[in-house]
C-alpha positions, 0 to 999 in steps of 0.5 A, a space after each residue: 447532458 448525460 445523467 448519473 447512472 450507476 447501473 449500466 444496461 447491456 445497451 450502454 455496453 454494447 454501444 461501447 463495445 461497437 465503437 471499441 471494435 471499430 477501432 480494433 477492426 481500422 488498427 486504431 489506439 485512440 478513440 475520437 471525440 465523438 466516439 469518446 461521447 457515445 462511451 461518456 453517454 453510455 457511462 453517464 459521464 455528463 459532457 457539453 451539448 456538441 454536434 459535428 460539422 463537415 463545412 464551415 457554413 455547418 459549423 456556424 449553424 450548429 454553433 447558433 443552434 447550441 448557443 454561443 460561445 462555443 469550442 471549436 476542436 479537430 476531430 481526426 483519428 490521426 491526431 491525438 493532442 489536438 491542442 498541439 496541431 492548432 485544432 482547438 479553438 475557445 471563446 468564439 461568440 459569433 457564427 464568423 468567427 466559428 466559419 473562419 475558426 472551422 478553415 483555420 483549424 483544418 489547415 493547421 491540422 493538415 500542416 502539423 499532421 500531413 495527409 491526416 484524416 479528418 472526419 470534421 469539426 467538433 463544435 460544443 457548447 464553451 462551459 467554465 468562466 463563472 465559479 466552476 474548479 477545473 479537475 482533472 478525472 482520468 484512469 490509467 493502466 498501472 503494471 503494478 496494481 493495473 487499472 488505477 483511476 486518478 483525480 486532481 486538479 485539471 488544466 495545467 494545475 495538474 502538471 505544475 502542482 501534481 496534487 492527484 491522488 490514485 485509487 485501484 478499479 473499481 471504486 464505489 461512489 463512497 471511495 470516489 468521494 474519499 479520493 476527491 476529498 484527498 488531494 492536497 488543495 481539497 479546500 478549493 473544492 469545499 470552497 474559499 474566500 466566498 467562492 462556492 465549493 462544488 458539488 463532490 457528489 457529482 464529482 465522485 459520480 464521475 470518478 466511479 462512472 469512469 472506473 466501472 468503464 474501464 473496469 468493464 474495457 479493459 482495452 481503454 489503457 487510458 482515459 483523461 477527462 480533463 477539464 472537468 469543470 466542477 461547480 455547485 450543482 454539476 460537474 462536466 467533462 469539456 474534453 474526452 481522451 481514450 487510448 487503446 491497447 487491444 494487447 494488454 499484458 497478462 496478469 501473473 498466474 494466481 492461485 486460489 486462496 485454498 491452493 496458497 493454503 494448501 502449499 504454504 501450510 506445509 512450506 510452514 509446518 512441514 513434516 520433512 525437509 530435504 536439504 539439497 547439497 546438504 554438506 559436512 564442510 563448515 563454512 558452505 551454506 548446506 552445512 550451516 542450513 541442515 546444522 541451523 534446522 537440527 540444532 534449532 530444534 526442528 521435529 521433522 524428519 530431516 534428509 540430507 542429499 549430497 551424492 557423495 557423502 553417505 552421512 551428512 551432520 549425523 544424518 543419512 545422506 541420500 544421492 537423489 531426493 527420489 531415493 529419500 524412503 519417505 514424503 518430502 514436503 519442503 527442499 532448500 536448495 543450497 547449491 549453485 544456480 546452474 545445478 537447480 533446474 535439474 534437482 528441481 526435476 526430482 523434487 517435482 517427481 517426488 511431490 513435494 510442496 515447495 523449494 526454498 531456492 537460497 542460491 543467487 545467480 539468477 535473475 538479479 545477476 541478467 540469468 531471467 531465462 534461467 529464473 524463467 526455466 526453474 519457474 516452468 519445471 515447478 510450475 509443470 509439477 506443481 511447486 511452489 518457489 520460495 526465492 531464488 536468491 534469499 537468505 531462507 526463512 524461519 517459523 519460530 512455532 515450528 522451531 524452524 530455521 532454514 536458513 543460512 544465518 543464525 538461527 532465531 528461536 523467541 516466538 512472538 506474533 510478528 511475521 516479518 518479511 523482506 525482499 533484500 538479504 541485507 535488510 533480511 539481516 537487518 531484520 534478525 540483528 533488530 529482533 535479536 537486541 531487542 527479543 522482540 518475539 517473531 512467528 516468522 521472518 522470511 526472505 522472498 528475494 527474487 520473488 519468481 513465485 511465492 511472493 507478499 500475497 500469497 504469505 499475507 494469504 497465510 499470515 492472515 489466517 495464522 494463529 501464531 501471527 497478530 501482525 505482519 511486517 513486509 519489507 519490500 521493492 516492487 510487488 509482481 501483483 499489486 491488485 492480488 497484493 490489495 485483495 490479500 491485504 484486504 482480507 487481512 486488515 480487519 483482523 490483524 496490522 499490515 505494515 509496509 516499508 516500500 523502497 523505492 519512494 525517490 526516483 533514485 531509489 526507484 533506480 536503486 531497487 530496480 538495478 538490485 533486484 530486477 525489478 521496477 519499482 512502481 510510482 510512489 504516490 501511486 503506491 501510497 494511496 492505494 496501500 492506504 486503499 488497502 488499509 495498510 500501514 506504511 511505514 517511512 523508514 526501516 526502522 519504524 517497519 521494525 519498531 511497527 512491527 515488534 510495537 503493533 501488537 502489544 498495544 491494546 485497539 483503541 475504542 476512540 479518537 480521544 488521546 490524553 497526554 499526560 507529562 512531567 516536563 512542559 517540554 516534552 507536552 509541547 513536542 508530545 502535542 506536535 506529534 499528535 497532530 503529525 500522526 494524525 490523532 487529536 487531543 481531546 478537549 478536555 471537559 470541566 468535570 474531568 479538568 477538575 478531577 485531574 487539578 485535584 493531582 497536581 500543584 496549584 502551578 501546574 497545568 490541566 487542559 491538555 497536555 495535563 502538566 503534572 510538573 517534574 518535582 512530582 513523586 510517584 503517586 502524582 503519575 499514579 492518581 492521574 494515569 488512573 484517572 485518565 484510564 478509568 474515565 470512559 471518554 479517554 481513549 489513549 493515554 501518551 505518558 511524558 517522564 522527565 528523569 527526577 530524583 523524587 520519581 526515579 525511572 524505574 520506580 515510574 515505570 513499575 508504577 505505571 505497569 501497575 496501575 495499568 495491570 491493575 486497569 487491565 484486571 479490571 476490563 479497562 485495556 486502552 493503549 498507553 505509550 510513553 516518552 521517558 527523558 533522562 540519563 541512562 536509567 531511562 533505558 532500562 525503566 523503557 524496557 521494562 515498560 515495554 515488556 509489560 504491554 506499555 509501548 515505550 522509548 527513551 530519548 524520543 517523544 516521537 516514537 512513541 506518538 508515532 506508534 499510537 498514531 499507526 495503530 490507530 491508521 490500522 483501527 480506522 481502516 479495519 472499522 474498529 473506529 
């Protein structure tokens, strides 16, 4: 069997290049098993011992010679699922038997596949029986994030059960080893009911040899090993499957990180702004567009074009965008589809930097030729695209509004993105009741250029940004997507609602924007690779988004809660657990400190249960505590609505205790749950906007929030 070998020689590539050219040269799309065996031993993808026999007396040999019992297989470039055509036969314990196994497999191959070649019979040594698991490790060619390698459990687990999880190539053996350990049946493989587990080091060999191969032969589409039996001291591939395609699709043009700058630093911060269609009528889009960037406060120069108009909302207009005297940065299109194309000529000559293309019409409504024509006259000179068919965007630090919509002027530092108008409007209206403060929020639409990567690009490196919150229903470039979100994860949350988790929302997001929505396991593990927190619904992305920010980084896994009502302490635990967090143990010291606080029938340990009939200086002492003792990481605060300790005298207690903390280097996160009658909603606020994350009615939010932003800490290393 073929050892482990991390590094690959230029021997090992070329004896994979010389099969995969063969198979270019013969117009092949699958490899056969022995060819299969040269790119495993190339790769150190550990197999059975084999051999080849042409003639039934040779199989017989050969099977004596690697020791019985043996696997009998077809091997014919014709036919791909041996099992299917009757050419795999198991279990065969004598030299007859794998003579009479030779004939039969032969004449079942030529029944099932008539005038099939077939270079012979594979015979190899039979494996499994004792206490090995079989898995499956396989890659794929993904048109989303492209090469995608796959682990699960094998044989028929795999169709039946689907607990495989995906990762993007290439994958280190540490990564390999994460991904074996994240399917859902993981137990099996570290061993249950006195059964051995298996060696995952081995396994996570095979998982990352696999993807250093296809990463290097980007013409393997896919790959399945499948079974590997997994046992204590090994893991080997008893079959091999390769298929080819020696015409992949091209990735999208990319841009380097410096030209994504470039553009997009003046797509945000521009100097001067042409507004294409700019009109003096209320009710059409190019008035409300030129009306929302003036009166919103925008500081630019500032040029209508409309050639019939000399004046547009008090502002010279130009008929050209080439008779503008000055530079043009950014031109936002507010005219219909078909008039685009030729503005879009003028804007390139005149060099600006981009065009926010507002109008529909395009390739959401079957017109991709003329979104493909639009694309080619920027690309040509040099544009970058926002749009088509979006509502336009704002970047509150600028005081832009370029958009239709209302405007929207309370800055923040929560970026905000969507890929639908309606979710876009959505977005605002959320924003709006609850002044939550923004740096940007922007429409991408169609997406025929500028797209997540390129504004994660910038929002990572955006000083007026702490958090970037992204709506979206496809991505056109999954790996450049990933390589963005990596860059950005250590330094700031990336929260991702991705549409499209249901197979009828995959069809729903395709029929809307044109779009296919790619599978969503494949999504989740590999946004999960990236580092990004997803975010289950709309409105966790946009409770994730305004709440990431305010809370401090935990420095720990230890979460305290502390509650008013038993109640609330029981769901609070529940929901720890579900957002994977874990509540400390608390020891006996500060088990007594706590008890000092509280009344002979409440209850330390944790939940610490201060009960209901407590007034305020009973969440005083015991929040304090809970912040100033260094093994506390996380504080969740439980508030039963009483007449002793009111809503709003317990929020400005807890403010205070925390500001007090705060004063004094002490900044952990603190969410709260407040249950009661209205007064809780106000009391909520108020904590909210004193760096408290904090909800009435709901002893989930708040945990769930907590439990994001430590997903966030864990996967930016701050853990």
């Amino acid at each position: 069997m073929a050892a482990y070998t991390p590094e690959r020689s230029d021997q090992d590539r070329a004896a994979v290049r010389e099969v995969l050219d063969r198979a270019r040269a013969e117009g092949r799309t699958a490899l056969t098993a022995p060819e299969g065996r040269v790119l495993a031993d190339a790769y150190g993808i550990p197999i059975p011992g084999e051999a080849l026999a042409h003639s039934a007396e040779e199989a017989a040999a050969l099977a004596q010679d690697l020791g019985l019992p043996v696997v009998a297989k077809i091997v014919s470039p014709d036919i791909l699922h041996k099992t299917d055509a009757g050419g795999v036969e198991v279990g065969l314990d004598s030299a007859e038997k794998v003579a009479e196994a030779y004939h039969r497999i032969v004449a079942n191959a030529l029944a099932h596949t008539p005038g099939a070649r077939i270079d012979g019979i594979q015979i190899q040594q039979q494996i499994g029986g004792g206490p090995e698991v079989e898995v499956l490790v396989g890659a794929t060619t993904d048109p989303t994030f492209g090469k995608i390698v796959v682990f699960g459990l094998g044989g028929v687990l795999v169709e039946v059960l689907k607990d495989v999880t995906f990762r993007m190539a290439p994958i280190s053996k540490e990564e390999a080893l994460s991904q074996v350990g994240d399917i859902r049946a993981a137990e099996i493989l570290r061993g249950v009911r006195g059964r051995p587990g298996v060696d995952q080091e081995r396994l996570a060999e095979v998982v990352s040899a696999l993807s250093d191969l296809v990463t290097d032969f980007p013409e393997i589409a896919e790959a399945d090993l499948n079974p590997v039996f997994a046992g204590p001291s090994s893991a080997v591939a008893a079959d091999l499957r390769f298929v080819l395609d020696f015409a992949p699709a091209e990735r999208p043009t990319a841009f380097s990180r410096d030209e994504i700058l470039g553009a997009m630093n003046r797509v945000f911060k521009p100097r001067s702004i042409a507004i294409i269609g700019a009109s003096n009528e209320a009710g059409k889009i190019g008035h409300s567009v030129i009306k929302n960037i003036v009166d919103g406060g925008y500081a630019g120069e500032v040029y209508p074009v409309n050639p019939k108009a000399p004046e547009v909302y008090g502002r010279k207009a130009y008929a050209s965008v080439l008779d503008i005297p000055g530079d043009v940065d950014v031109a936002v299109f507010a005219i219909p589809a078909k008039f685009v194309a030729g503005a879009l000529e003028e804007v390139g000559a005149k060099g600006a930097a981009a065009a926010i293309l507002i109008p529909s019409g395009f390739a959401e409504t079957g017109e991709q030729e003329l979104q493909d024509e639009v694309l080619a006259i920027a690309r040509r000179h040099g544009v970058r695209l926002l749009g088509p068919n979006i509502y336009g965007y704002y970047y509150t630090p600028e005081n832009l509004s370029a958009t239709f919509c209302t405007p929207y002027d309370v800055t923040g530092g929560t970026a905000l993105t969507s890929q639908s108008g309606g979710i876009g409007m959505a977005i605002l209206g959320y924003s709006r009741s609850t002044n939550t403060g923004v740096s940007a929020i922007v429409g991408v639409g169609n997406k025929a250029d500028i797209d997540e990567d390129d504004l994660l690009t910038f929002f990572g490196q955006d000083e007026n940004t702490n958090a970037i919150a992204m709506h979206l229903e496809d991505l056109k470039d999954g790996r450049a997507f990933v390589e963005a979100a990596r860059e950005v994860v250590p330094h700031k949350p990336v929260v991702v609602l991705k549409a499209g988790r249901t197979d009828a929302g995959a069809r729903a997001a395709g029929s809307h924007t044109g779009a296919l929505a790619g599978d969503d396991k494949v999504y989740d593990d590999i946004l999960r690779q990236a580092g990004v927190v997803r975010a289950p619904g709309l409105n966790e992305l946009l409770e994730f988004g305004r709440a990431l920010p305010v809370l401090p980084t935990p420095r720990g896994e230890n979460v305290v809660i502390i509650t008013g009502a038993g109640g609330s302490g029981v769901l609070l635990s529940d929901a720890v657990v579900d957002n994977g967090m874990s509540l400390y143990e608390i020891p006996p010291d500060l088990d007594a400190s706590f008890r000092a606080f509280i009344p002979p029938f409440g209850a330390a340990g944790n939940p610490v249960d201060i009960t209901g009939g407590e007034p305020p200086s009973t969440y005083e002492a015991t929040v304090r505590l809970g912040l100033e003792d260094e093994r506390v990481h996380a504080l969740i605060l439980g508030y039963w609505h009483t007449i002793i300790t009111p809503p709003m005298v317990f929020a400005k207690v807890i403010s205070e205790v925390v500001a007090e903390a705060r004063a004094k280097g002490i900044d952990k996160p603190v969410v709260a749950s407040l249950s009661g009658d209205t007064e809780v909603e106000e009391a909520a606020q108020y904590l909210f906007d004193h760096g408290i994350v904090a909800f009435p009615y709901t002893t989930e939010k708040p945990v769930q929030i907590l439990g994001a932003k430590y997903r966030w800490a864990r996967a930016a290393g701050l853990l």
